[in-house]
VOBA-1610 file (N, C-alpha, C; in pm, whole numbers, padded with zeros to 5 digits, always signed):
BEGIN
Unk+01731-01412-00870Unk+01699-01323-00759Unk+01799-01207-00760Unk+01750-01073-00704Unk+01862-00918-00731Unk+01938-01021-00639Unk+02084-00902-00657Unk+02156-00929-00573Unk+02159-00799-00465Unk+02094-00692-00454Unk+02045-00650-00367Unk+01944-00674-00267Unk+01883-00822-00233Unk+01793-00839-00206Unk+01748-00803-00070Unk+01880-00779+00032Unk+01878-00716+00144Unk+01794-00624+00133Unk+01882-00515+00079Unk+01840-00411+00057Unk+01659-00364+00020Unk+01648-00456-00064Unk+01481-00462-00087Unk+01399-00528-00001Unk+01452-00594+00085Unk+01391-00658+00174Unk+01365-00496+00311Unk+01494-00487+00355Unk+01464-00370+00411Unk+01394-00254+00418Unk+01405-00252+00249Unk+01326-00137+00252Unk+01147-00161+00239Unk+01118-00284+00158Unk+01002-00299+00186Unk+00960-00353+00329Unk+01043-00392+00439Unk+01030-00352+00598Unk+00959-00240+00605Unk+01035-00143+00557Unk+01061-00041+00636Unk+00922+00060+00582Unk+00904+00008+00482Unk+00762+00091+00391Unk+00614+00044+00478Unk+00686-00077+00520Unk+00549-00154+00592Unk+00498-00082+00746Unk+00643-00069+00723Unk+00633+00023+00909Unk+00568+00143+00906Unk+00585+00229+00819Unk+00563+00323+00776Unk+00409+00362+00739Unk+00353+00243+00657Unk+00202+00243+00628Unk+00160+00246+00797Unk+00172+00126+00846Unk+00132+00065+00981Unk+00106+00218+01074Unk+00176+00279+01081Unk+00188+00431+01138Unk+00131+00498+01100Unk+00106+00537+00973Unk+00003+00603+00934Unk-00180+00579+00958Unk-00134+00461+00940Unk-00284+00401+00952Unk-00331+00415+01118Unk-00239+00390+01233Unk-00266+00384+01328Unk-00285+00543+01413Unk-00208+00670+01297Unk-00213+00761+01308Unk-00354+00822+01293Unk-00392+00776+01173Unk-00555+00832+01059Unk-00665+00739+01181Unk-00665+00714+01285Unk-00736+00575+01300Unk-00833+00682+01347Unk-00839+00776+01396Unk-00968+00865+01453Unk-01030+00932+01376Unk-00974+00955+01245Unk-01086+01054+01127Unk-01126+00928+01068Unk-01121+00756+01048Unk-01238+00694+01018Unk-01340+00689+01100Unk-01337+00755+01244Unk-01466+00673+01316Unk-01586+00775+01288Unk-01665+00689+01312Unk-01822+00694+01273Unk-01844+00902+01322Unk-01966+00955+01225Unk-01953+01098+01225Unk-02074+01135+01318Unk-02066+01234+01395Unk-02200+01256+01505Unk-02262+01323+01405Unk-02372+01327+01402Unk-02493+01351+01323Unk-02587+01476+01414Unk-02560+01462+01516Unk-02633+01567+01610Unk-02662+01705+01580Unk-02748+01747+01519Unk-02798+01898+01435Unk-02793+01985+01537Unk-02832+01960+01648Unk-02867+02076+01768Unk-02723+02087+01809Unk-02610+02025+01794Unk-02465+02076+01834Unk-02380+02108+01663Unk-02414+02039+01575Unk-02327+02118+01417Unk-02434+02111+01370Unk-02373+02212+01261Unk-02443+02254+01168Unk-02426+02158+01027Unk-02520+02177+00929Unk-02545+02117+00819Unk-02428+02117+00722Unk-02387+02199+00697Unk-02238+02196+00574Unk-02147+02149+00671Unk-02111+02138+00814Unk-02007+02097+00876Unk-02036+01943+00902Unk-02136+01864+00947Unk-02171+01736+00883Unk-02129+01680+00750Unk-02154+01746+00681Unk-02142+01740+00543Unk-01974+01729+00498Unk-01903+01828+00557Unk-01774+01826+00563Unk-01745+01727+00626Unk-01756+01693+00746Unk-01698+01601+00844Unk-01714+01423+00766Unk-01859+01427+00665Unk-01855+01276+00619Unk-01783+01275+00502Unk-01734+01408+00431Unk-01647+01370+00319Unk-01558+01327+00365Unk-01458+01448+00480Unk-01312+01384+00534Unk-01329+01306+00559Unk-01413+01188+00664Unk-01420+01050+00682Unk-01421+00943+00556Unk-01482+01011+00492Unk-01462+00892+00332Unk-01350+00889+00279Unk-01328+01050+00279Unk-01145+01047+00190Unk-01055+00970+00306Unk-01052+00984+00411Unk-00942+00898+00529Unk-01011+00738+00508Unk-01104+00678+00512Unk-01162+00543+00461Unk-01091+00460+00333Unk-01099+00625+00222Unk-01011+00532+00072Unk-00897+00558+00091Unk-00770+00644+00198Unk-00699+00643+00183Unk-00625+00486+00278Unk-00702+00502+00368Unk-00643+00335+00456Unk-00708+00221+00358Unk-00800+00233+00240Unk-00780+00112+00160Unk-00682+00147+00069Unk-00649+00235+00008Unk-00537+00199-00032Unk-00399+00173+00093Unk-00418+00225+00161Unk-00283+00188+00240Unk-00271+00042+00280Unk-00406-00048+00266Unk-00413-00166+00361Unk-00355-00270+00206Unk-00407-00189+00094Unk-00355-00266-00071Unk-00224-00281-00082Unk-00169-00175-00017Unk-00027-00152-00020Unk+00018-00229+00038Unk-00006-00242+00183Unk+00066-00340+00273Unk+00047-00466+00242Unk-00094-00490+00145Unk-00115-00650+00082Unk+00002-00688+00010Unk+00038-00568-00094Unk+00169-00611-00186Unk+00294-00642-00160Unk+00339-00550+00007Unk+00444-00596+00024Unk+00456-00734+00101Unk+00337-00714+00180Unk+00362-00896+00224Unk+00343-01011+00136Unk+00285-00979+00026Unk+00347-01065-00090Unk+00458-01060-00154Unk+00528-00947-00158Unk+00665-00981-00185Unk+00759-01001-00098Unk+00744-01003+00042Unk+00806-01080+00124Unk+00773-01203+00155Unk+00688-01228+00099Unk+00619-01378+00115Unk+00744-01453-00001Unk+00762-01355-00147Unk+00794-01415-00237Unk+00964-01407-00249Unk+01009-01354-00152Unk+01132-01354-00075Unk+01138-01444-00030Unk+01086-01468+00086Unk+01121-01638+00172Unk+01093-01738+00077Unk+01019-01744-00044Unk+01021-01837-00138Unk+01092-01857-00244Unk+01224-01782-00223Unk+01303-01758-00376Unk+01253-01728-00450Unk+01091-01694-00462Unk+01073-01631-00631Unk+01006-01474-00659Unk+01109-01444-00555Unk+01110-01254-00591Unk+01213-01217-00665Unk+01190-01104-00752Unk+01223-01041-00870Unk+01174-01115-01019Unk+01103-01190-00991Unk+01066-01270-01097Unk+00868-01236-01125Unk+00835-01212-01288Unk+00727-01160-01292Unk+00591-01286-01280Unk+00516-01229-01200Unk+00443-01348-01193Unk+00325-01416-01321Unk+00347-01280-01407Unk+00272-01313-01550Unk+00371-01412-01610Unk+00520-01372-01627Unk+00552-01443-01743Unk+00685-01482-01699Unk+00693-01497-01546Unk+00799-01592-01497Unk+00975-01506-01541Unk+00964-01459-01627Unk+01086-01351-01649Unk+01100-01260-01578Unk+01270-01204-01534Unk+01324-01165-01425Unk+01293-00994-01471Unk+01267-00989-01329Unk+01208-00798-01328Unk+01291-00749-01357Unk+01324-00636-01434Unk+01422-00545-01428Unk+01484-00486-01265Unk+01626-00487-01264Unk+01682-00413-01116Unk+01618-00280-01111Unk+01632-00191-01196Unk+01587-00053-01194Unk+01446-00011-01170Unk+01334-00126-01172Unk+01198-00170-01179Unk+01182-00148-01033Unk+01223-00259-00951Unk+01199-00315-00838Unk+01303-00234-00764Unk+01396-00109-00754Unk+01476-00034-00725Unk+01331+00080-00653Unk+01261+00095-00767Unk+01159+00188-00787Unk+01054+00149-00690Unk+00987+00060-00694Unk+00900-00038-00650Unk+00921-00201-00594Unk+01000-00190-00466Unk+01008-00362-00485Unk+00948-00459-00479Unk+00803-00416-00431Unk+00655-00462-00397Unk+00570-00493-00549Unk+00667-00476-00650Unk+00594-00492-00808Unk+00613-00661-00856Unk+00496-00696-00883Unk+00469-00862-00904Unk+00518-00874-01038Unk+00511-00742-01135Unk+00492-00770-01232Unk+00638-00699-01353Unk+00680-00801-01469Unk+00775-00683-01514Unk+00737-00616-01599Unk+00786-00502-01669Unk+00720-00370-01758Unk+00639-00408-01847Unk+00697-00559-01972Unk+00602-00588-02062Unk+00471-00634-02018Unk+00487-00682-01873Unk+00287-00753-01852Unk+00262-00648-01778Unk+00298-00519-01722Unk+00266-00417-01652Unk+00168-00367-01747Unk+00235-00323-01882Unk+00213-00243-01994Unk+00090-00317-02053Unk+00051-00427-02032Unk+00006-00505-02059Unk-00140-00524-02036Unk-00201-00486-01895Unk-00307-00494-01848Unk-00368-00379-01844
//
């Protein structure tokens, strides 16, 4: 296990907090788009359901994100963080410095 593990613990806290905010920020450009022709017009519909899609894939990725770090805080309280879950060998520090939410180390990264 790093011996920074505080530190990575914190900070993947603190990344979590961070998504959580955003998401709770974006929460009004997913809702559903008025369709009503007699108040907008046709290209502004049109506009309004792209931005809703692009804010849709951006909270799935944000919700992927927050999947990873509660797996690596999961894999914190279990002693087996910093360790790759392909091939059981210890992540690089400079890896998980970068990313501490990474399951995986460079050779099975490179890998898939």
């Amino acid at each position: 296990m790093p011996d920074n593990i505080k530190e990575l613990r914190a900070a993947l806290l603190q990344r979590r907090e961070d998504l959580t905010g955003l998401s709770a920020l974006s929460a009004g450009s997913r809702d559903a788009v008025e369709l009503d022709q007699s108040r907008v017009g046709r290209l502004s519909r049109m506009d309004a359901l792209q931005q809703q899609e692009m804010a849709k894939a951006s909270e799935s990725q944000r919700s992927q994100q927050v999947a990873r770090i509660d797996a690596a805080l999961a894999r914190i309280a279990s002693g087996d963080f910093g360790y790759c879950l392909d091939c059981g060998e210890e992540i690089a520090a400079k890896r998980l410095a970068v990313d501490p939410a990474t399951p995986l180390c460079i050779d099975c990264a490179s890998g898939r």
